[in-house]
Every structure is written in structure tokens, then in C-alpha cells.
Jmol script that loads the backbone (N, CA, C; Angstrom):
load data "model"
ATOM      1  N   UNK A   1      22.033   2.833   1.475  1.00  0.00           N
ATOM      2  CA  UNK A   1      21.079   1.851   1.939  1.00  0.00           C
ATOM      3  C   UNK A   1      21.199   0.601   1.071  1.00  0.00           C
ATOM      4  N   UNK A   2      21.195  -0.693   1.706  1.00  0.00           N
ATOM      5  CA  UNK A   2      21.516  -1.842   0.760  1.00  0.00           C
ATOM      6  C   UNK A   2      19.856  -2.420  -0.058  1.00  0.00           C
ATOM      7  N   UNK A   3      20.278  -2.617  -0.988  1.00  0.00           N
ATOM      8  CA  UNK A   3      18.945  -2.755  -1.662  1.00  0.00           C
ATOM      9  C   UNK A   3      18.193  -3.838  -1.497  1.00  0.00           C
ATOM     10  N   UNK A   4      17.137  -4.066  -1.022  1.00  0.00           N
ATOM     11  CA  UNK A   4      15.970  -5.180  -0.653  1.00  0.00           C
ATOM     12  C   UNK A   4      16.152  -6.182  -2.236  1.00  0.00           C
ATOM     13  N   UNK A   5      16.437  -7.475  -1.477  1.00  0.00           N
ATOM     14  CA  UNK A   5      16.178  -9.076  -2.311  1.00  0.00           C
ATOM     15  C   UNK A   5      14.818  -9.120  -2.539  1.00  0.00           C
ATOM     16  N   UNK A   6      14.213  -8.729  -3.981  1.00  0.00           N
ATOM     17  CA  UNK A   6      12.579  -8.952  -3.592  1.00  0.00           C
ATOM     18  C   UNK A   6      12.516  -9.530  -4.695  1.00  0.00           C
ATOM     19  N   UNK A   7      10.930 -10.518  -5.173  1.00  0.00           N
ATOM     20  CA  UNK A   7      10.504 -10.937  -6.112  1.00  0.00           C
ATOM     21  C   UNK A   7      10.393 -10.109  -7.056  1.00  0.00           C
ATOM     22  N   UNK A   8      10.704 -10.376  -8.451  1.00  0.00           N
ATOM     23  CA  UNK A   8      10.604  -9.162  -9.590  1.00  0.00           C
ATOM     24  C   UNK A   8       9.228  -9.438 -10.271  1.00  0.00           C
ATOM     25  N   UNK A   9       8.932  -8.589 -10.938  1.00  0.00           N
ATOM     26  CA  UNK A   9       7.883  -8.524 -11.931  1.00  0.00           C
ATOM     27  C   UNK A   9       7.730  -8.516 -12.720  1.00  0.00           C
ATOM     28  N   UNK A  10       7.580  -9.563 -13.815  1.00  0.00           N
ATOM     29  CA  UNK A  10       7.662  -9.368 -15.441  1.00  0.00           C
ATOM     30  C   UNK A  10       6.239  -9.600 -15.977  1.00  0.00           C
ATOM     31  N   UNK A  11       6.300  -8.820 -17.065  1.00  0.00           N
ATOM     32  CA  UNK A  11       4.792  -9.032 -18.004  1.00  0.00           C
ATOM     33  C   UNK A  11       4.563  -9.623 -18.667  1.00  0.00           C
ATOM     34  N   UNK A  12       5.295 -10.645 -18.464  1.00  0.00           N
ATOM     35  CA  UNK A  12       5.250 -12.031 -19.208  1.00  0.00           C
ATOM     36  C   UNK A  12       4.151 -13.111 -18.526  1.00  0.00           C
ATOM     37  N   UNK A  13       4.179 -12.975 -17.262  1.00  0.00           N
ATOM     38  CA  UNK A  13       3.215 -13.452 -16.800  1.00  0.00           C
ATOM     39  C   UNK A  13       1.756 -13.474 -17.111  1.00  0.00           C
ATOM     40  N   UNK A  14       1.608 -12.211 -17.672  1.00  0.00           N
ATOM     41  CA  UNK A  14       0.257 -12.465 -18.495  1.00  0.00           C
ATOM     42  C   UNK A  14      -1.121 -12.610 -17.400  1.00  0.00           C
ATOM     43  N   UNK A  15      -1.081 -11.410 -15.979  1.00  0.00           N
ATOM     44  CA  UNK A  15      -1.976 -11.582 -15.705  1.00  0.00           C
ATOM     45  C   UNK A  15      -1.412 -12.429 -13.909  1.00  0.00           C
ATOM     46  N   UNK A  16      -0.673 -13.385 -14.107  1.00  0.00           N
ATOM     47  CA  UNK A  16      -0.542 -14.132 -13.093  1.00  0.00           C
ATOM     48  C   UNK A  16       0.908 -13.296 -12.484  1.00  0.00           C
ATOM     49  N   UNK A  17       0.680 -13.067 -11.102  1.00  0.00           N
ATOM     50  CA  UNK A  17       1.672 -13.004 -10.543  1.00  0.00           C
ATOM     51  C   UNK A  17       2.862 -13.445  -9.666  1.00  0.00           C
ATOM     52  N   UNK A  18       3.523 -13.869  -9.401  1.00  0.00           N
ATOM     53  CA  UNK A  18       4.414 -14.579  -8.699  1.00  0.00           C
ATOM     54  C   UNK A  18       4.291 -14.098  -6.556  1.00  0.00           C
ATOM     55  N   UNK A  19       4.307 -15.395  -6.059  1.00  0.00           N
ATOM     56  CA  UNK A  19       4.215 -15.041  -4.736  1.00  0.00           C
ATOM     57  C   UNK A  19       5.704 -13.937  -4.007  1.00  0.00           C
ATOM     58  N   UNK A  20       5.423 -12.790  -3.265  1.00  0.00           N
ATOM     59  CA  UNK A  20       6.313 -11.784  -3.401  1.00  0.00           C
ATOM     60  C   UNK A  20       7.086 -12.231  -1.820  1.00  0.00           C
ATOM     61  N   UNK A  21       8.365 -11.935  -1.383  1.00  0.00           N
ATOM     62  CA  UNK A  21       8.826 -12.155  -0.548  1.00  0.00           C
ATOM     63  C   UNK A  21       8.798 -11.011   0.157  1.00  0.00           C
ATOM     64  N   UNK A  22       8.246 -10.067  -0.171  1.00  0.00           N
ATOM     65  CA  UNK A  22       8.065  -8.268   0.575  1.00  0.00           C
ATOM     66  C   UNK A  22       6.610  -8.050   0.507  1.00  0.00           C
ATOM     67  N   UNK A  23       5.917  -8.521   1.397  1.00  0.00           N
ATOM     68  CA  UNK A  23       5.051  -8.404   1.830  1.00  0.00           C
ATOM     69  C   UNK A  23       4.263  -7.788   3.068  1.00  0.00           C
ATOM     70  N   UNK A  24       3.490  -7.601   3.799  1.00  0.00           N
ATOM     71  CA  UNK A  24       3.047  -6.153   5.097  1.00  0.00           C
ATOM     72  C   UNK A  24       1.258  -7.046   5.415  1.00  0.00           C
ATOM     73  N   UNK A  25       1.325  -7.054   6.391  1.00  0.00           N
ATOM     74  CA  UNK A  25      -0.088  -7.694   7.095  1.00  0.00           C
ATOM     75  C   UNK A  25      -0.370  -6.760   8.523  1.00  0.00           C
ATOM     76  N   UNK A  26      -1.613  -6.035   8.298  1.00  0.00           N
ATOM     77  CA  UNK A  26      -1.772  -5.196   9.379  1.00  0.00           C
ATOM     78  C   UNK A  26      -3.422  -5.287   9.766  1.00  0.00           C
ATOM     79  N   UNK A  27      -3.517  -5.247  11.056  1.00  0.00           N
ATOM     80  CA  UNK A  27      -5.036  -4.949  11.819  1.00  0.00           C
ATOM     81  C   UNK A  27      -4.937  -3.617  12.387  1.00  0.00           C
ATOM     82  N   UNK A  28      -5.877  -2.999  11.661  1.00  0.00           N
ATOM     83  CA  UNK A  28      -5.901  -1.500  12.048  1.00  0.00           C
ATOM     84  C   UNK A  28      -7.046  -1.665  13.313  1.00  0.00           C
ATOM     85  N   UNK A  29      -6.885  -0.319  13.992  1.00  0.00           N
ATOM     86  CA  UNK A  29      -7.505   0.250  14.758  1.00  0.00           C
ATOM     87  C   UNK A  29      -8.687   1.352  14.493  1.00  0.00           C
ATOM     88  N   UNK A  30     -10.019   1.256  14.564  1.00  0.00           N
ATOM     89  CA  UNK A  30     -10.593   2.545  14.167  1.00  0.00           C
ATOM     90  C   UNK A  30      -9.704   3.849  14.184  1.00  0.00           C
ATOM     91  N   UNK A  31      -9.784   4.328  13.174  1.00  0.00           N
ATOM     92  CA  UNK A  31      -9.112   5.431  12.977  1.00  0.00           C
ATOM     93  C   UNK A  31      -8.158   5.720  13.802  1.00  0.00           C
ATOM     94  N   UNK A  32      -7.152   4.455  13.462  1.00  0.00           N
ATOM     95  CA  UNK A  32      -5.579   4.395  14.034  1.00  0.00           C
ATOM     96  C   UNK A  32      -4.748   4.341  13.405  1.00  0.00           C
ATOM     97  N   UNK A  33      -4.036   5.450  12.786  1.00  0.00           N
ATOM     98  CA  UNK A  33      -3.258   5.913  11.207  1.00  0.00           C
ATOM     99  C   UNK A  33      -1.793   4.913  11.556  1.00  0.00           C
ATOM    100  N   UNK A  34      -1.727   4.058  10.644  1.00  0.00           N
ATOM    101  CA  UNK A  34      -0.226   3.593  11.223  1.00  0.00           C
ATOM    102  C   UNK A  34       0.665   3.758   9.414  1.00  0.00           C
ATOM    103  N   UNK A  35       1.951   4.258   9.879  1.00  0.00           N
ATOM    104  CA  UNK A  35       2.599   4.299   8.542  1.00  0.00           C
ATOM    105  C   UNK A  35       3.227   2.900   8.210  1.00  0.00           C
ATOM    106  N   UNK A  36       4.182   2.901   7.308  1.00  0.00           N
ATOM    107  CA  UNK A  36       4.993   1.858   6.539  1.00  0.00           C
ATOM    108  C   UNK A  36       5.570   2.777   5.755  1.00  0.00           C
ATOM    109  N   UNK A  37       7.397   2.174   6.250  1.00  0.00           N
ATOM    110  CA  UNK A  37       8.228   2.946   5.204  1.00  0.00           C
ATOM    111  C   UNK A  37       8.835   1.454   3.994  1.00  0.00           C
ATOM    112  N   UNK A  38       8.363   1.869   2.757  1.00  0.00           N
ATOM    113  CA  UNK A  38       8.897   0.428   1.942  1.00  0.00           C
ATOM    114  C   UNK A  38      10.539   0.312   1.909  1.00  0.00           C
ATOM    115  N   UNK A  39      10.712  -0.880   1.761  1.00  0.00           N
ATOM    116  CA  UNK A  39      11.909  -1.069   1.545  1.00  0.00           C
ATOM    117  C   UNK A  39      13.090  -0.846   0.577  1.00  0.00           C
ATOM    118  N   UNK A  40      14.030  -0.785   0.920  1.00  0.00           N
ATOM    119  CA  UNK A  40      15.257  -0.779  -0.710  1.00  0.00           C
ATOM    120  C   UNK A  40      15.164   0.941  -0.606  1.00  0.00           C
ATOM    121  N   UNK A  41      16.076   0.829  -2.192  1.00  0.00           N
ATOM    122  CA  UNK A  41      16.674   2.163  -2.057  1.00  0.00           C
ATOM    123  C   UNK A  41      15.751   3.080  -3.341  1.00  0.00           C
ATOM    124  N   UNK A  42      15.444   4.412  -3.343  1.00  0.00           N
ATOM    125  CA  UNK A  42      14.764   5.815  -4.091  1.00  0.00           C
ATOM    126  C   UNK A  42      14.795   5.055  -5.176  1.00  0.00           C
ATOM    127  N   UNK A  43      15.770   4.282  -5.905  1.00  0.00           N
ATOM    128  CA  UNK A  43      15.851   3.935  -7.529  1.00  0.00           C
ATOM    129  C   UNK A  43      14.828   2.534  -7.666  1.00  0.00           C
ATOM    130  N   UNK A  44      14.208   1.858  -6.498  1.00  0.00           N
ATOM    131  CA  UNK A  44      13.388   0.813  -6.894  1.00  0.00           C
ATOM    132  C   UNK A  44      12.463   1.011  -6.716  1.00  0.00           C
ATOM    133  N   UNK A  45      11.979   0.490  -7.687  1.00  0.00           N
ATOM    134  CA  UNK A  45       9.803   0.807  -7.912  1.00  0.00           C
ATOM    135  C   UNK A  45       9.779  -0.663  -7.804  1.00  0.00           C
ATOM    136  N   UNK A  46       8.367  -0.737  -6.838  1.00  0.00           N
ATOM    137  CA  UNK A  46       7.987  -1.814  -6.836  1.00  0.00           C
ATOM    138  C   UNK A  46       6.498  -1.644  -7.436  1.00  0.00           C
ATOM    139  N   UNK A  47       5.606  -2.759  -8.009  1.00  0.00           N
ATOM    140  CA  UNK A  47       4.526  -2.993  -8.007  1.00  0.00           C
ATOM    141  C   UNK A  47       4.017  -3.272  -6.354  1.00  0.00           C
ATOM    142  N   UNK A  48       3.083  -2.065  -5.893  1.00  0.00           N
ATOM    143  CA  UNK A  48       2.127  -2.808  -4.784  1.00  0.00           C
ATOM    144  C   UNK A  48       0.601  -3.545  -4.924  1.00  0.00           C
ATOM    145  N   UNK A  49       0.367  -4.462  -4.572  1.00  0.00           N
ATOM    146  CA  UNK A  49      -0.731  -4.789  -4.412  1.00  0.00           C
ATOM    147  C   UNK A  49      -1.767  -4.772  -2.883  1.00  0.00           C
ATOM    148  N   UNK A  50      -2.590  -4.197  -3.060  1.00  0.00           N
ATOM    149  CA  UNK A  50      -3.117  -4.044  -1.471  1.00  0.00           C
ATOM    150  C   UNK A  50      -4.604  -4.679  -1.465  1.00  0.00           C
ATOM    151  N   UNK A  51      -5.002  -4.717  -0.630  1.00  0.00           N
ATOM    152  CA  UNK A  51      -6.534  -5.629  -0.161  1.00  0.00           C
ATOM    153  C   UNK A  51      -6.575  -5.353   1.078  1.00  0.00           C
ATOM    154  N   UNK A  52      -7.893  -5.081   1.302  1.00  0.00           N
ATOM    155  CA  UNK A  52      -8.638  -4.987   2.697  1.00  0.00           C
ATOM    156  C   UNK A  52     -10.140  -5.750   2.693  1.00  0.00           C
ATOM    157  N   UNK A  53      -9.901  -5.947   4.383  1.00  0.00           N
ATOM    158  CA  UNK A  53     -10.972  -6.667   4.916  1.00  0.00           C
ATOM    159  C   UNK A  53     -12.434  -5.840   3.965  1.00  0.00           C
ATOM    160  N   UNK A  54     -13.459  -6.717   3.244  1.00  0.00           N
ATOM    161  CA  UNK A  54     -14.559  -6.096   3.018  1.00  0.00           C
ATOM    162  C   UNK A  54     -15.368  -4.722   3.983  1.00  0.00           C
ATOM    163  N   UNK A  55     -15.218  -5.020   5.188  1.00  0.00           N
ATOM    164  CA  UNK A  55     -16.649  -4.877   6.154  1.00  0.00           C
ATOM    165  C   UNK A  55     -16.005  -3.528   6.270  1.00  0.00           C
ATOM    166  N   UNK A  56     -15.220  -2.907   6.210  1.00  0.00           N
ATOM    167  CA  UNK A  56     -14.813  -1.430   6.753  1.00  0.00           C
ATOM    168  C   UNK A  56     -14.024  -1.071   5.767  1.00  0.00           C
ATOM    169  N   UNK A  57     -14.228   0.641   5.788  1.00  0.00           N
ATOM    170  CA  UNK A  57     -13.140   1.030   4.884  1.00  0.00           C
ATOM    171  C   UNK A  57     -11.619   1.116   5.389  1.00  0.00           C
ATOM    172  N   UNK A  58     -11.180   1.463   4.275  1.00  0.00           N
ATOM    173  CA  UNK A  58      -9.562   1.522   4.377  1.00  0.00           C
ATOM    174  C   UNK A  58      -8.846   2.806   3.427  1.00  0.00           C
ATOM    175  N   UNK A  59      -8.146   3.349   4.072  1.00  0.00           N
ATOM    176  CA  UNK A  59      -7.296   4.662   3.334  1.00  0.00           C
ATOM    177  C   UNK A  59      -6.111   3.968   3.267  1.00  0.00           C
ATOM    178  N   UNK A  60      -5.179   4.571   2.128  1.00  0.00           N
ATOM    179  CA  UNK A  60      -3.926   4.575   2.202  1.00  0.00           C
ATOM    180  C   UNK A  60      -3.215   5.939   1.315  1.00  0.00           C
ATOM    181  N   UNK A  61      -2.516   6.499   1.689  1.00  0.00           N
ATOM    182  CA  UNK A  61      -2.108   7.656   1.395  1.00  0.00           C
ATOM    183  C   UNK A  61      -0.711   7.380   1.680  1.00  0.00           C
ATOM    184  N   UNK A  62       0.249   8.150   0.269  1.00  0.00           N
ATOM    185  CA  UNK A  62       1.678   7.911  -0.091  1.00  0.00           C
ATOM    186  C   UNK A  62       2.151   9.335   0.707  1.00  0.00           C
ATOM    187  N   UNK A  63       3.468   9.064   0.997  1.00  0.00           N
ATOM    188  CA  UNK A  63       4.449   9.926   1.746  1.00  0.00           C
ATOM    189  C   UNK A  63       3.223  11.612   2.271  1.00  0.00           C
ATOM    190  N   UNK A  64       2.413  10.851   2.978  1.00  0.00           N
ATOM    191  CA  UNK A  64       1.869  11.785   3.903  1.00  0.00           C
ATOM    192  C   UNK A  64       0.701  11.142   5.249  1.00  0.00           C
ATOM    193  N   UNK A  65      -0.033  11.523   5.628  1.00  0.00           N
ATOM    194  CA  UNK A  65      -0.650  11.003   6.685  1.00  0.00           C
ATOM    195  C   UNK A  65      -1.846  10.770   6.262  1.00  0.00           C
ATOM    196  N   UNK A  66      -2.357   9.522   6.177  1.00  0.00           N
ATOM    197  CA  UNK A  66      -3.958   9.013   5.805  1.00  0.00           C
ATOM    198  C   UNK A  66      -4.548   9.381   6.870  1.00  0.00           C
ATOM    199  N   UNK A  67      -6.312  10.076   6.572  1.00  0.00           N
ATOM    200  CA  UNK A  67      -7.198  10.032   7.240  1.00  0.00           C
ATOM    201  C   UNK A  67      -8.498  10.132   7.204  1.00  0.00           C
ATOM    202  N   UNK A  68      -9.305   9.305   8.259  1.00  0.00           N
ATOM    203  CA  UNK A  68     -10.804   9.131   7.394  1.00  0.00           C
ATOM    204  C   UNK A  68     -11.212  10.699   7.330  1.00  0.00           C
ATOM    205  N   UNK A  69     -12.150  10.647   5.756  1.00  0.00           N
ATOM    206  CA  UNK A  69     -12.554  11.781   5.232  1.00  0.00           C
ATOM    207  C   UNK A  69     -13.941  12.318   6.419  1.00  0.00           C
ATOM    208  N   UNK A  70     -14.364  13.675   6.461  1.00  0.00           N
ATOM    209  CA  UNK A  70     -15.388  14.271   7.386  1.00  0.00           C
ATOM    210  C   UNK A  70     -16.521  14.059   6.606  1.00  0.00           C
ATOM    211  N   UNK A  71     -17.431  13.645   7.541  1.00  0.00           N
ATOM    212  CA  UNK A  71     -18.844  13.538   7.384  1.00  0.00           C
ATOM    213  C   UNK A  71     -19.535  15.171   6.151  1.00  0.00           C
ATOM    214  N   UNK A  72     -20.108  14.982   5.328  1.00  0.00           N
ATOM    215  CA  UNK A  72     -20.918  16.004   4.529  1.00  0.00           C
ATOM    216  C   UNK A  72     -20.179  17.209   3.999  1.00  0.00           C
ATOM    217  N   UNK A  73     -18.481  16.763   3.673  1.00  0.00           N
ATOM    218  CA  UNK A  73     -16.967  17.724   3.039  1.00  0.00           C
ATOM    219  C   UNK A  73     -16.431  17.033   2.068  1.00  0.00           C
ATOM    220  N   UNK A  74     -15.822  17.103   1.183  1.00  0.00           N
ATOM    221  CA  UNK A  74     -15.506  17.182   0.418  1.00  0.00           C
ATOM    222  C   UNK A  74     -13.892  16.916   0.791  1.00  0.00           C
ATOM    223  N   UNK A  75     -13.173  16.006   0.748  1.00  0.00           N
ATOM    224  CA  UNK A  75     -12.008  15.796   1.705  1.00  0.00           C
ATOM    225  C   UNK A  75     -10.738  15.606  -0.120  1.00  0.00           C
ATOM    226  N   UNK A  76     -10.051  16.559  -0.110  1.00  0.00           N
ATOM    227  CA  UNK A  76      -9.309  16.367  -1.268  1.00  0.00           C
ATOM    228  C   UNK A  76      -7.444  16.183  -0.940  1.00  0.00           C
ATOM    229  N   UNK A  77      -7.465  15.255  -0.098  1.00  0.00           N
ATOM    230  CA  UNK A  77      -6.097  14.714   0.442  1.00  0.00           C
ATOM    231  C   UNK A  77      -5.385  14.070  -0.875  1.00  0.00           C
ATOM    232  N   UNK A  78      -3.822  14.981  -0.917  1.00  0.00           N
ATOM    233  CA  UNK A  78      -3.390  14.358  -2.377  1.00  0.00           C
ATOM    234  C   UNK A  78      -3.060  13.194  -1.625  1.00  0.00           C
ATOM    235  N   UNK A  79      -2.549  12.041  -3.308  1.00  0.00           N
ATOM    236  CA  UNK A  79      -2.523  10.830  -2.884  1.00  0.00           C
ATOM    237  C   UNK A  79      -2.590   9.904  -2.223  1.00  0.00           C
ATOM    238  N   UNK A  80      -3.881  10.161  -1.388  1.00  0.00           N
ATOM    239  CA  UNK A  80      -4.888   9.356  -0.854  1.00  0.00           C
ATOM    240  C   UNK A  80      -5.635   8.841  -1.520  1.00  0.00           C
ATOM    241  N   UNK A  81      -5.873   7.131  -1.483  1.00  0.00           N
ATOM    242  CA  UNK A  81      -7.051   6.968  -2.136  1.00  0.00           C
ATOM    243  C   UNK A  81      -7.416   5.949  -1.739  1.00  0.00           C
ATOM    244  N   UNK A  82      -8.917   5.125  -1.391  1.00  0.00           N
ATOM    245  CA  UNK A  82      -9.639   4.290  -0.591  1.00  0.00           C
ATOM    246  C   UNK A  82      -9.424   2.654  -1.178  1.00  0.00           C
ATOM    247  N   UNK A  83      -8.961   1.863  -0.337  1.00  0.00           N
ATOM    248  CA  UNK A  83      -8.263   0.746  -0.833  1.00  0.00           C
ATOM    249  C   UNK A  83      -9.456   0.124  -1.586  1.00  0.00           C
ATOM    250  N   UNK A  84      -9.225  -0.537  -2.606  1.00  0.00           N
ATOM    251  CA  UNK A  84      -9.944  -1.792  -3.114  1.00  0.00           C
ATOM    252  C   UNK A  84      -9.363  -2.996  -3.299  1.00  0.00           C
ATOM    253  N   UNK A  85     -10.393  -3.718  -3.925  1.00  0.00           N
ATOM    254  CA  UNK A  85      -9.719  -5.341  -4.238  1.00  0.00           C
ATOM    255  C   UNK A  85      -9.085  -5.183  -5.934  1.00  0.00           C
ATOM    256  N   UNK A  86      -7.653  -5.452  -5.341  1.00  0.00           N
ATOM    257  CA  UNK A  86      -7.289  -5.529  -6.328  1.00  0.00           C
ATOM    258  C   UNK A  86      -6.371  -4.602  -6.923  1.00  0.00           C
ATOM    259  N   UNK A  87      -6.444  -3.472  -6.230  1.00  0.00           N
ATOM    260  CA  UNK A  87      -5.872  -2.335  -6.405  1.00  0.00           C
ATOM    261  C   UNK A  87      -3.879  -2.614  -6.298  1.00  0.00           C
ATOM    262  N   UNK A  88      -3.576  -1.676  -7.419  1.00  0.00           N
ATOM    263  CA  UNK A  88      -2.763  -1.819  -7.185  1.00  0.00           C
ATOM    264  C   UNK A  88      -1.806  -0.306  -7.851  1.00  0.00           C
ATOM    265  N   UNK A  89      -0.815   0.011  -6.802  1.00  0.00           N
ATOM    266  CA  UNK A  89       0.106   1.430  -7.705  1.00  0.00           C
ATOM    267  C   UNK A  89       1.312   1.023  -7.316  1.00  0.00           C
ATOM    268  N   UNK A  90       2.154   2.115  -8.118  1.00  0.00           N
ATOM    269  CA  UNK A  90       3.745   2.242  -8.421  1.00  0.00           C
ATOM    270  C   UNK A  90       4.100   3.105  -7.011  1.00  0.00           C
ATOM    271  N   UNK A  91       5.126   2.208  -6.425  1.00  0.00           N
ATOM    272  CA  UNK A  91       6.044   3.049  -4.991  1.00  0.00           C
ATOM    273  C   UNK A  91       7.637   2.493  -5.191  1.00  0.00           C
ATOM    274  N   UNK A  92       8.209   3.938  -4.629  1.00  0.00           N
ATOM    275  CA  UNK A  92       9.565   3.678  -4.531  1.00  0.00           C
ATOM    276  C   UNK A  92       9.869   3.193  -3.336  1.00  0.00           C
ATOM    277  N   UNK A  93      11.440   2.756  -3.227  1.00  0.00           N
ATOM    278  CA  UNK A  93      11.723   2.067  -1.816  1.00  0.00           C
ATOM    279  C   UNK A  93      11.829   3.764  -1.088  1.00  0.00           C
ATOM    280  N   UNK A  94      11.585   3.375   0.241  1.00  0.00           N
ATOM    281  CA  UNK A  94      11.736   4.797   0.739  1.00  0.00           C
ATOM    282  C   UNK A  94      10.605   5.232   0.924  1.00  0.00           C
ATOM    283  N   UNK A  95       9.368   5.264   0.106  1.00  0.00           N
ATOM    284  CA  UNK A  95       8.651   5.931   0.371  1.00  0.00           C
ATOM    285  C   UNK A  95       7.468   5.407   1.626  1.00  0.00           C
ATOM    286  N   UNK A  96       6.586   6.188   1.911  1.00  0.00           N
ATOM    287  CA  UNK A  96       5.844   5.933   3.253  1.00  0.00           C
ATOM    288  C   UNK A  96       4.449   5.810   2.693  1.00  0.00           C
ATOM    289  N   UNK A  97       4.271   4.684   3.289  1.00  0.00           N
ATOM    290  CA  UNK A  97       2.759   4.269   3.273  1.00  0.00           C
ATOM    291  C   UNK A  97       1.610   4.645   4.107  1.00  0.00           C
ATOM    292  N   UNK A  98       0.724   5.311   4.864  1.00  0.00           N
ATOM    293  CA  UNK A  98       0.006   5.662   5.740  1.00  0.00           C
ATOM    294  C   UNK A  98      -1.451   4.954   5.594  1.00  0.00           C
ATOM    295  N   UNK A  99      -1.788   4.360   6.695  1.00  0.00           N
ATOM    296  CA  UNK A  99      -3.324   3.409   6.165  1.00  0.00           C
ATOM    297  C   UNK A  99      -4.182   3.914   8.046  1.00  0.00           C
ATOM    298  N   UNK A 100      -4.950   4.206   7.272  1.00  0.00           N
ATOM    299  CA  UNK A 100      -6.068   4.399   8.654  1.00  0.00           C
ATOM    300  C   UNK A 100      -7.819   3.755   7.832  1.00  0.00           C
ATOM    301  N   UNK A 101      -8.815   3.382   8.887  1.00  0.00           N
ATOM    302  CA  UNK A 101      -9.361   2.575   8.659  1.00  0.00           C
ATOM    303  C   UNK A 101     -10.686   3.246   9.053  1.00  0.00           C
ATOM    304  N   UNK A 102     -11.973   2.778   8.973  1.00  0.00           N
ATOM    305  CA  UNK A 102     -13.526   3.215  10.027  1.00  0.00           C
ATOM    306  C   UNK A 102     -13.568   2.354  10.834  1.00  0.00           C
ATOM    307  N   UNK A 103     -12.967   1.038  11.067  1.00  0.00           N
ATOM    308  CA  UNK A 103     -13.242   0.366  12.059  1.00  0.00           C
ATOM    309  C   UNK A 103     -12.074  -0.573  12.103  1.00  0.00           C
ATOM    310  N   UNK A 104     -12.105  -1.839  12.357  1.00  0.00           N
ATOM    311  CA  UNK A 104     -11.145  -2.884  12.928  1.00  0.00           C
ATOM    312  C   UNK A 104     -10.796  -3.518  11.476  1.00  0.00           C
ATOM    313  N   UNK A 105      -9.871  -2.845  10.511  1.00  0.00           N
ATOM    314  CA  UNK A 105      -9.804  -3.650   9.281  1.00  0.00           C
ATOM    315  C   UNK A 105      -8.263  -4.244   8.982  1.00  0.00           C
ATOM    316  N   UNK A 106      -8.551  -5.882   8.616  1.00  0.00           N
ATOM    317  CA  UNK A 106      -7.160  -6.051   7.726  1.00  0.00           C
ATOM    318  C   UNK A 106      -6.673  -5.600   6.585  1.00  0.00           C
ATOM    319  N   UNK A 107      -5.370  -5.304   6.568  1.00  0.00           N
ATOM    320  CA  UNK A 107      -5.246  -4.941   5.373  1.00  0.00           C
ATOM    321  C   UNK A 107      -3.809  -5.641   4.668  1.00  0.00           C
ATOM    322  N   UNK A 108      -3.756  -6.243   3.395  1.00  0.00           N
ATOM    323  CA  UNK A 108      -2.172  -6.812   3.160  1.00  0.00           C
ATOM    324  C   UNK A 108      -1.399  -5.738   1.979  1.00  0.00           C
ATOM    325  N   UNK A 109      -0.569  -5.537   1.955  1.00  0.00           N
ATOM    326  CA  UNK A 109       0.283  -4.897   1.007  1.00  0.00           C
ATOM    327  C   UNK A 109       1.652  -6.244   0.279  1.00  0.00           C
ATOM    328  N   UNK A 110       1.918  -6.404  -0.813  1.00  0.00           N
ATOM    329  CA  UNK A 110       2.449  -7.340  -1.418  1.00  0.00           C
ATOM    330  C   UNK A 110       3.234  -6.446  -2.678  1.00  0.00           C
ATOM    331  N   UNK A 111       4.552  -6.614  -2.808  1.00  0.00           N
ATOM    332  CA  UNK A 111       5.355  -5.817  -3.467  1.00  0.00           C
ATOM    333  C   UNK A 111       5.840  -6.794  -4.299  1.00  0.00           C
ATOM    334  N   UNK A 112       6.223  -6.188  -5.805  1.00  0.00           N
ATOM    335  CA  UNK A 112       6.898  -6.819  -6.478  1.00  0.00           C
ATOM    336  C   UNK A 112       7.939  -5.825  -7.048  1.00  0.00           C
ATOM    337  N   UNK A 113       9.275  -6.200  -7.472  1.00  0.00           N
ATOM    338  CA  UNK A 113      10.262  -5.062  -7.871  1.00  0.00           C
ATOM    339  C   UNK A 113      10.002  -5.049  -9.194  1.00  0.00           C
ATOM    340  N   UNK A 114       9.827  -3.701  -9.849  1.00  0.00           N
ATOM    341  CA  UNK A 114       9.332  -3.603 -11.116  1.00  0.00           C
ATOM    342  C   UNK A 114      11.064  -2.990 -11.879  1.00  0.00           C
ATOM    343  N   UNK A 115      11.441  -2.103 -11.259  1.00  0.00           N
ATOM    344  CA  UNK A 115      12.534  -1.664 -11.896  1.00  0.00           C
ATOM    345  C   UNK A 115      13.576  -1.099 -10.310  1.00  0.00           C
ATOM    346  N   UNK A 116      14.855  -1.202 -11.253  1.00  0.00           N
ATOM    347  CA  UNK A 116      15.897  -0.677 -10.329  1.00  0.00           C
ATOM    348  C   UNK A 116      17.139  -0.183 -10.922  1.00  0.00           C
TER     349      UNK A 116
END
end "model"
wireframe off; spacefill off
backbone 0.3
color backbone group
């Protein structure tokens, strides 16, 4: 697989990050699970950054299927976890993103290549 041209990430920045050229803009559907497979090849980690619309929640769950948790259970889906502002984790190229929502939410994903 040829490896994705992406913005890199250094910690030199100090906080500020550079605008990323691998980026993902999606309008979900009430509980309409849609995946994303990232780009490039198993050996690149990117920094993701994700954000969602305030007004509704948002899941995203790594190389498996996101879904909203059941009313009055205890829902312990590995690496799933409920988007925030600001949030941000470590993904390889290759791997799959899964985002399902409670209602009509945007959501952006913004990658930076951390290592390769």
C-alpha cells in the first residue's frame, strides 16, 4: 500500500498545531454507524483529532463497530469511547474508525502523522 502524503506532527509546536491535509467531515444519521478506514500503511501512527456537533452525542470506536449504549446497562464496548472537544488518540493507517450518533450529529476527524 503506498503511504499517505500527510501533515506531520512535531512537539515543537508547543500546543499549536499545524492545518492537516488528512482530514474526514461527516453528518451522521440517528443511530447510523458509518465506518472510516484511515489512510497509509500499519507502520503510520497518526495523531487524530475529533469534534462533534455539541447538541447530540457521538461514539467512535477503533477497529470494531460503534454503538449507542442501552438505556439503564452498563455498555462495556472495548475501545469505544464518547467523542469530546478536543479529544484526541493514537491510530494506525489501516485501522477502522466506526462513529454512530443519538441524533443528526457532525462530526470532523483531522490527522496528523506522528511516526512512520
Amino acid at each position: 500500500m503506498t503511504q499517505a502524503a500527510v501533515t506531520r506532527y512535531n512537539i515543537n509546536f508547543n500546543g499549536m498545531m499545524p492545518f492537516s491535509n488528512t482530514c474526514i467531515n461527516i453528518l451522521l444519521a440517528a443511530s447510523n454507524e458509518i465506518p472510516y478506514t484511515v489512510p497509509g500503511d500499519p507502520n503510520q501512527q497518526y495523531r487524530a483529532e475529533f469534534s462533534a456537533s455539541a447538541d447530540e452525542d457521538v461514539w467512535v470506536c477503533l477497529n470494531g463497530t460503534a454503538q449507542v449504549p442501552t438505556s439503564d446497562t452498563v455498555d462495556d464496548t472495548p475501545y469505544q469511547e464518547r467523542i469530546y472537544s478536543g479529544m484526541a488518540r493514537c491510530v494506525n493507517g489501516g485501522d477502522t474508525l466506526s462513529f454512530i450518533g443519538t441524533g443528526t450529529s457532525q462530526v470532523g476527524v483531522s490527522f496528523l502523522l506522528v511516526q512512520q
